[in-house]
C-alpha positions, 0 to 999 in steps of 0.5 A: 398686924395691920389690924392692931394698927388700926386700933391704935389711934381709938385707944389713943383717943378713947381711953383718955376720954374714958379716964376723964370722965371717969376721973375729972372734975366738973368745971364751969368756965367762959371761953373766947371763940368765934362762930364759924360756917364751915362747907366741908363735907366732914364737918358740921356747918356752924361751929365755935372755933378757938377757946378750949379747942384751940389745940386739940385735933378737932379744933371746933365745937359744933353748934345749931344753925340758930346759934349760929345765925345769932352772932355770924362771924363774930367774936363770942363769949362761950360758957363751957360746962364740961369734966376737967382731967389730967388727960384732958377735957370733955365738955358735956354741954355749951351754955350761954354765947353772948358777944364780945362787948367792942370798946 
């Protein structure tokens, strides 16, 4: 039983990810995020946050220490390429990042 549990939050993460590449639509789209450096033990260290992943459970995407050191801490332009589904997304690949032009 406490087993069965386990499994729970796999199939709650894993069949909708499944579905969607399965199923989805393959889109091209450029986000608004930020660089990040992160030092926690669980993460990756140099991370876009915001964008799509704004409110879903991871909330980054993890990044080269090279893109990072580009643009650190700084707004960014992010092209998204990825699978677009009524369960979610799945992004395959991160395009360009350019910074956000200041007026």
């Amino acid at each position: 039983m406490i087993l069965a549990f386990a499994y729970v939050p796999v199939l709650t993460k894993t069949l909708p990810y499944l579905i969607t590449l399965a199923a989805g639509e393959q889109f091209q789209q450029d986000f608004r995020m930020w660089t990040d450096r992160s030092y926690g033990r669980r993460e990756c260290g140099y991370q876009l946050i915001g964008g799509p992943m704004g409110e879903i459970f991871s909330s980054h995407l993890c990044v080269s220490e090279e893109a990072y050191y580009r643009f650190p801490d700084l707004q960014v332009t992010v092209g998204v390429v990825g699978r677009r589904g009524p369960l979610g997304m799945s992004v395959d690949r991160i395009g360009s990042i350019e910074p956000v032009a200041q007026p």
